[in-house]
Every structure is written in C-alpha cells, then in structure tokens.
C-alpha positions in Angstrom: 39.3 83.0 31.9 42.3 83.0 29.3 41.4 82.9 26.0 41.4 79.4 24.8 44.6 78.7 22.4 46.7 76.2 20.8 49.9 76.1 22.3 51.4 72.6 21.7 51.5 71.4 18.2 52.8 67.7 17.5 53.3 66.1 14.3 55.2 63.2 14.7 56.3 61.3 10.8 58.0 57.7 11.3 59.4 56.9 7.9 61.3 54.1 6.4 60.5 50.9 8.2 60.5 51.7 12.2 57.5 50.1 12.9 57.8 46.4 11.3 57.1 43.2 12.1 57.8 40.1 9.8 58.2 36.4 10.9 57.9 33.2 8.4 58.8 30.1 8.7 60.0 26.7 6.9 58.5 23.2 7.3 58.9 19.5 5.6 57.1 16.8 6.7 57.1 12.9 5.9 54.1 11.0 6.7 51.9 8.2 5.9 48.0 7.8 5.7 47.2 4.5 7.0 43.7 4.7 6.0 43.8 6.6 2.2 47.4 4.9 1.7 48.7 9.0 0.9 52.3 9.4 1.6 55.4 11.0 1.3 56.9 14.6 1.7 55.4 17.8 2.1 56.8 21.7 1.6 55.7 23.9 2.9 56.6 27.8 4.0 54.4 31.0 5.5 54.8 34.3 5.8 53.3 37.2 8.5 54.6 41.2 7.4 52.8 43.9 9.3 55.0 46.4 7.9 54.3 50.3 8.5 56.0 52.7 6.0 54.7 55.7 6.9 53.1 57.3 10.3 51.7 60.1 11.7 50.7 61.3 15.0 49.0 64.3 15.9 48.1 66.4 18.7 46.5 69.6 19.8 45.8 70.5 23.4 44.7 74.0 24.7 45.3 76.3 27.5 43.7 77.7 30.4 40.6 76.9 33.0 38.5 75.6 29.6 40.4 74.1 26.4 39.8 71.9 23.6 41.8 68.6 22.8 42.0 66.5 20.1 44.3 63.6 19.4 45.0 61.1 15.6 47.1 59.4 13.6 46.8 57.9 10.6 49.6 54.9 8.9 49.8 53.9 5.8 50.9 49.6 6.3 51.4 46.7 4.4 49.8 43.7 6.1 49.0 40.1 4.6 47.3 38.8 7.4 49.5 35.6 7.9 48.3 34.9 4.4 52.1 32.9 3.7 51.7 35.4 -0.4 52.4 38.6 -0.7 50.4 39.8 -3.8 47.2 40.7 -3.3 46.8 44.6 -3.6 44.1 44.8 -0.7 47.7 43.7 1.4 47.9 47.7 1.3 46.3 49.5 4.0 46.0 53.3 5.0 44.0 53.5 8.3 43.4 56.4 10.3 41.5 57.9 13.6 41.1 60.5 15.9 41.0 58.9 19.1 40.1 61.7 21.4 38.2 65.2 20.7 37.0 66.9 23.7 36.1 70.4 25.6 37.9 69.8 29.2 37.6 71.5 32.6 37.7 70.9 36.0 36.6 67.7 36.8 34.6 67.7 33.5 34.9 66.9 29.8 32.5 66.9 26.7 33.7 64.3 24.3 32.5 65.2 20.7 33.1 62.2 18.6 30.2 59.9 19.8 27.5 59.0 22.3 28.9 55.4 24.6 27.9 51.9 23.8 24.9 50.6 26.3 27.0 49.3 29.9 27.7 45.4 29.8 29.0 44.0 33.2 27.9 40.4 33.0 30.1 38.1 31.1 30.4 34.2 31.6 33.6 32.8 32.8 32.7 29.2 31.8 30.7 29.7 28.5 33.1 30.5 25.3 33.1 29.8 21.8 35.6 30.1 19.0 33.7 31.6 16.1 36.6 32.1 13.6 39.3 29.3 12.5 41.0 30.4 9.3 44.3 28.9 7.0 47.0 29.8 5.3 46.8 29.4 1.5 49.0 26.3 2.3 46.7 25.0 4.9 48.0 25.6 8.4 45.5 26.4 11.1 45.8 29.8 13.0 44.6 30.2 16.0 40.6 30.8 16.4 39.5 33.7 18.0 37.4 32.9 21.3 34.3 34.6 23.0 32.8 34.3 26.3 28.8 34.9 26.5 27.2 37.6 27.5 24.1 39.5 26.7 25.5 42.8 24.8 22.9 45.1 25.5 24.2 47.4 22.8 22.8 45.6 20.2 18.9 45.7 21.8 19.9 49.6 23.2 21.4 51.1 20.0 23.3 54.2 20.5 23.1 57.0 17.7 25.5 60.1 16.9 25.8 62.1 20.0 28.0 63.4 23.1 30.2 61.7 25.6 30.3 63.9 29.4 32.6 63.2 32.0 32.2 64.5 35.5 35.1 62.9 38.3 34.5 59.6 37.6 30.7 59.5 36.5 30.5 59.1 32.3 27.2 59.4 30.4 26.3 60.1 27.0 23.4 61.6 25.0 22.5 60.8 21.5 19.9 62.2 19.3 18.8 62.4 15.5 15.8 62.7 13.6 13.3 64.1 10.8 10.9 66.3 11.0 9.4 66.3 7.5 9.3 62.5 7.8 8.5 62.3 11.4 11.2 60.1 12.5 13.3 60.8 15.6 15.8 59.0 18.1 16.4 60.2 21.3 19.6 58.1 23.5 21.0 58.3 26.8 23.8 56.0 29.1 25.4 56.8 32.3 28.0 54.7 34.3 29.3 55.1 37.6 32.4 54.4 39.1 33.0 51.6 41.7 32.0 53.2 44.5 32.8 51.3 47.8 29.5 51.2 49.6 31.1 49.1 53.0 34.0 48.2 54.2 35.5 45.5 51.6 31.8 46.4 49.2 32.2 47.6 46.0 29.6 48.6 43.7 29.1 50.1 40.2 26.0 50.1 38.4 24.9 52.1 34.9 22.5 52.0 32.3 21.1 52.9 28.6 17.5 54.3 27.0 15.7 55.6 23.9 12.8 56.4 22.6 11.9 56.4 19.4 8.8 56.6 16.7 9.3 53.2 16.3 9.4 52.0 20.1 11.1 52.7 23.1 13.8 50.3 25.0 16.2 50.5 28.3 18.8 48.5 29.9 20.3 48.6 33.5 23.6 47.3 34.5 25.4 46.5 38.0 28.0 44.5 39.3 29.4 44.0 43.2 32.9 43.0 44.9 33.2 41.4 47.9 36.4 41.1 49.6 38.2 39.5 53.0 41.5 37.9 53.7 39.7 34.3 53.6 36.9 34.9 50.6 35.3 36.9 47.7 32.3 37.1 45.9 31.7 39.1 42.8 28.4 39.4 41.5 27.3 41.3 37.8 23.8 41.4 35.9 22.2 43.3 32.6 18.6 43.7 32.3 17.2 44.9 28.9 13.7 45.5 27.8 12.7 46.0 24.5 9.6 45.1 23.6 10.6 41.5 25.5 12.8 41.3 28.8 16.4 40.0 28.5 18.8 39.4 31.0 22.1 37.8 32.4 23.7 37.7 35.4 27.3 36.1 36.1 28.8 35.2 40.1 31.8 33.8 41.5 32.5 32.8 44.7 36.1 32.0 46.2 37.0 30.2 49.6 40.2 28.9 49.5 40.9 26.8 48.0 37.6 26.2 46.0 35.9 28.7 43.7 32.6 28.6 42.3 31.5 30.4 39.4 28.4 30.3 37.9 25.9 32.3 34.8 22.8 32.7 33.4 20.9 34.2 30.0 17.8 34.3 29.0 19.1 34.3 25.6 23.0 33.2 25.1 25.0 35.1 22.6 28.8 35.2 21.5 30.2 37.9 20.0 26.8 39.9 19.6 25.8 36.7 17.8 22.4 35.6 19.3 22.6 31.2 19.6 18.9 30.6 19.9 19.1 29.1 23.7 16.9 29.8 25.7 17.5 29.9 29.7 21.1 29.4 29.6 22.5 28.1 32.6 26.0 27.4 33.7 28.4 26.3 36.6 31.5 25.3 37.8 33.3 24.3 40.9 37.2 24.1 40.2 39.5 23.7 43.3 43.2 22.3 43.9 43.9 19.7 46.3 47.9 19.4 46.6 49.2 18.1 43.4 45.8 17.7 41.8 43.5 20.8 39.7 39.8 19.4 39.6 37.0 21.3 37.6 33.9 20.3 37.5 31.7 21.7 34.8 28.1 22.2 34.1 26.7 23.7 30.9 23.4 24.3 29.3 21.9 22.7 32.8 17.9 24.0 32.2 18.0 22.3 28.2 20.8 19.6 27.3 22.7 19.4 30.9 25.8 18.5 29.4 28.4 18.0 32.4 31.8 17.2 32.5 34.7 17.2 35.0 38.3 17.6 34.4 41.0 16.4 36.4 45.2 17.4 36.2 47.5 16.2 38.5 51.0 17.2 38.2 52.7 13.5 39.4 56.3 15.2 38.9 58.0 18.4 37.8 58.4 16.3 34.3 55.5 13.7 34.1 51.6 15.7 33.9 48.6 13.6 34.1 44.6 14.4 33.5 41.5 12.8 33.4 38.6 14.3 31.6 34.8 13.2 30.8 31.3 14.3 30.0 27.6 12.9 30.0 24.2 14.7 28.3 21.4 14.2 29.9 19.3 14.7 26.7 20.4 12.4 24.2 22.4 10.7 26.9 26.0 11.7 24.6 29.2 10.8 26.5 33.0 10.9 26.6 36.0 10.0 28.4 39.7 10.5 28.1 42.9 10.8 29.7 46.5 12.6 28.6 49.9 12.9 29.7 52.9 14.7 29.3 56.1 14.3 29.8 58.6 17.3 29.7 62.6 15.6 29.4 65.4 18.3 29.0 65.5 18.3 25.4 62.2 16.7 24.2 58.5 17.1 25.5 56.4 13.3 24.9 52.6 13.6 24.9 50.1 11.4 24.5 45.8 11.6 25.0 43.3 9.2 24.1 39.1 9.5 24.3 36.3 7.1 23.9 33.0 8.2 23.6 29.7 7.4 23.3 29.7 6.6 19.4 32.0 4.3 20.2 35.0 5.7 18.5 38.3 6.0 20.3 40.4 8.9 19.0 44.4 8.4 19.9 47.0 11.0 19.6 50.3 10.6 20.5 53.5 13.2 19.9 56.6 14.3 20.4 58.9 17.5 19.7 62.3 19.1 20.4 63.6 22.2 20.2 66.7 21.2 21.8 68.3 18.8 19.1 69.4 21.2 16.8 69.7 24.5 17.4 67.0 26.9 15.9 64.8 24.3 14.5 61.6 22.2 15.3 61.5 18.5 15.3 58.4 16.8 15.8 56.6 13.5 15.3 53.1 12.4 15.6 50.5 9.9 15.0 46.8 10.9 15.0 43.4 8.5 14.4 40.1 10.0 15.1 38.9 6.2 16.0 41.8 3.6 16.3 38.9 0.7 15.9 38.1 1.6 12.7 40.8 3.2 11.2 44.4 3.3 11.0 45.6 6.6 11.0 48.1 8.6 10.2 52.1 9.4 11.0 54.0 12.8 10.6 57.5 13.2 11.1 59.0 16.7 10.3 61.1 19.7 11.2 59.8 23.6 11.4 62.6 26.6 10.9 61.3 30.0 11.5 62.1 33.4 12.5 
C-alpha cells in the first residue's frame, strides 16, 4: 500500500465583492382607515445585503488504496437579515466549517467529525405550520418559515460525539462518552440502508438508532416503501421510538389517476422538533382533478377536534380563476366559508376573496396590481375589512420600486 500523502493542496481566497447579493426597494402608499378615520401617505424603503468580503476554501485529499480527506471554508460576510438598517455591528459575520473529514477506501469510509442524527422517514404532507413571521423595522411582513409534522426521533434518540462509517451504500454511526470517576456513560448507535428494491417495482429502506445509558436506555426504528406501475403508486413510511413511553408516526399516499390519497398519523404531533401537545394525531386528504376543476378535501386532527374542510379551484379561462373553500369542527362546531377569484388581463391582475364564518364576521378583500403600466415599478390597490358588517375597513393605493 503507498504511503498515505497529500498531494493536492487548494486554497481558494475570493476577495473584493464576488460573492454579493443586495436588493432594496421603494414604496408610498395612500390610504384611508374607515374604522380608526387614519389616513394619508406612507414612506417607506428596505434593504436585503448578503455581502461576502472575504472567502476561503480549502481542501486536502490523499493518495493511494487508503487516504485521508478533509474539506472547509470559512467567509467573513456582512448580512442584515432584510432588516431595511444597516448599523447594527452583529450585521458582521465570520462563519466557518469543515464539511467533510474522513479515512476512505474501497467501498468504505470513516467519517470523523460526528456520529448521524437518529433516521426520520415519516413526514406529513397535509399537516404544516409556520412557526416564524418576522418585520422589517418599517413593518413589512417576510415570509414565515413553514414545517410539516413529523415525529423527529433525534430529539428522544440523542446522538453524542462519535463516528460516521460508510460501506457501498449502508451508513451507520457510533457514538460514545462517559465518566468513570462519576459513573456516567453514553453509549450510541444508527444504521441506514439504502433503498433496496425487494420486487419488481418494490422499494424498501429501513434504519434505526439506540443508546444506553446510566440514566436509561431508548431506540428507534425507521422504514419506508415505494410502490410503482404505469397506472398507480403507493408510498408508505413509519418511526417507532421507545424511551421510557412508545412514540410513533407513520405517513401514506396512494395515487390512481387521477385521484391521490394521502394520509398521517402521531402519537404525539410535533413541528420543527417542537412537541404541540396532541395526542393521536390523525390526518387525511383526497385531492383529485376533474377537467378544469382541482378538488381537495381535507381532514385534520380527525381522533380530537375533526376539523374538515374541502377546497375547490376551477380554472373557468386562461384569465378568469375561480375557488370555493370551507371548513366545519366537529368539537365546538366552528365553521367557514369562502370563495375567490382572479382575473389575470395583459397588464393588470384583479383579485378578489371573501369568507363568512361561524362568528358571524365576513372578511372581504379585494385587489389589484400592475407591473405593466410603467415600466419597472409596482402599482397596486386594495381594500381589506376583517368583517364588512361591523366595520368599514380600509383602502391602500400605492406604487413599489425595487431592485
């Protein structure tokens, strides 16, 4: 075996500003509160810089039948978060990683930098939440970030400072610290396979996690299934945890042109690693198209609250969009029901939706915008009222220049 040596040396240094990115934007609006009597203009402008000064990339890779690898970078950025200022010191950011460190051979690898999360195959398709909704210093909205459910077994099956091994397509990982003067001690295992196909048009792939531990012990086991033909498929995905309580999840989906079924359950439902307190989650959902018209119908939370809805779009022209949309609880008995529609001209899009529910408020929005008027710019108008039969309202007009 040659003697195991560095041959290729990479150290890459992007100055200046190569890697930048920097958008802002201008807007004014006019509007009028029917309801507080507010009105007149409003200013207002924002700013987004993710600007990189300074990078660097490096790389080592050895030679021969055994070798060692190891790959980072580390970038020194400005970055104020869509904050629309550009002051605050903690805007400055030097980040860095090494992404991969490993012993490769044939077919194998040790990875050195840390022992793999618990496997997590089941993840709803119906259930999702936005957990984060932030603004501007000047008060615009940016876009929430959204989660589906799932069961994360990596946060009952914690992993500790360890190995990664590789062999083909089989990865694992063992983990394991401890004290023996105090008498404490973790001892942490995974392995995940690759889809293997068991049958003609059968997939399969399963894995799973352990420890054991002075203060207890706990494992998980993953799988998930394919199941394909010309006319249907079926997918099918579940974690099991035990630790000191059983918890488990299980997702499915089911296609036959040209209706698909999907459907998920939890013991426990969580978002983001975020445990709700629900138990015996259920969901379903049965979405199919029928020439012009998309039709979902939706069942959440079907054991507890059974809160169902149904959601209907039918695309009347290749300018004019139409939908339907309602929902009943069965405990509390809470309802709604609405309708939208939108129509797309060459140089302006009209929208308008309405929805009555079961608090007897009837919330009215109705807009319209063009990027076609003048060249570069936004126009918009809008009126908004979260219940027309108790309030008035209110009515924007403005324009939007950005880069």
């Amino acid at each position: 075996m040659k003697k195991i040596s560095a041959v290729l040396l990479v150290l890459v240094l992007v100055g200046s500003v190569a890697f930048a990115g920097f958008t802002g934007s201008a807007n004014v609006d006019l509007g009028y509160d029917f309801d507080t009597g507010v009105y007149g203009f409003s200013n207002g402008t924002s700013l987004a810089v993710d600007l990189v000064f300074h990078e660097a990339l490096g790389e080592e890779i050895g030679e021969g039948d055994v070798y060692a690898e190891i790959k980072a970078s580390v970038k020194f950025a400005f970055n104020n978060g869509n904050a629309g200022t550009l002051h605050a010191a903690d805007m400055v950011d030097v980040s860095g990683s090494i992404s991969s460190a490993k012993i490769i051979g044939k077919d194998w690898y040790v990875g050195i930098l840390s022992a793999l999360n618990a496997p997590n195959f089941a993840t709803s398709a119906i259930d999702s939440k936005k957990l984060a909704n932030t603004a501007n210093d000047l008060g615009y909205s940016r876009a929430s970030t959204s989660y589906a459910a799932d069961l994360q077994p990596s946060q009952s099956i914690g992993k500790v400072a360890g190995v990664e091994v590789g062999f083909k397509d089989y990865v694992g990982s063992v983990g394991l610290v401890g004290n023996s003067t105090a008498g404490t001690y973790k001892v942490y295992g995974s392995i995940t396979t690759p889809e293997l196909e068991v049958a003609d048009g059968l997939k399969l792939k399963v894995g799973g996690a352990s420890f054991i531990a002075d203060t207890g012990k706990g494992v998980s086991a993953s799988a998930k299934g394919s199941f394909a033909t010309d006319d249907y498929s079926a997918s099918l995905a579940a974690d099991v945890v035990y630790d000191g309580g059983l918890k488990a999840d299980a997702a499915a989906q089911v296609a036959i042109e040209p209706v698909t079924v999907d459907a998920y359950y939890a013991t426990g439902l969580y978002y983001n690693k975020v445990d709700q307190s629900v138990a015996n989650y259920l969901s379903a959902k049965v979405s199919f198209k029928v020439d012009k018209f998309d039709i979902a119908v939706t069942g959440k939370d079907l054991i507890n609250t059974t809160d169902l809805g149904a959601i209907v779009d039918f695309t009347a022209t290749d300018e004019i969009a139409v939908g339907v949309n309602g929902g009943y609880t069965l405990t509390g008995g809470a309802w709604y029901a609405g309708g939208s529609v939108e129509y797309t001209a060459e140089k302006f899009v009209l929208s308008a939706d309405a929805t009555y529910d079961s608090s007897n408020a009837l919330e009215v929005n109705l807009g319209v915008e063009s990027e076609a008027l003048v060249n570069g710019a936004l126009l918009y108008a809008s009126y908004g009222v979260t219940d027309i039969l108790t309030a008035k309202g209110a009515v924007t007009v403005g324009a939007e220049i950005s880069f």
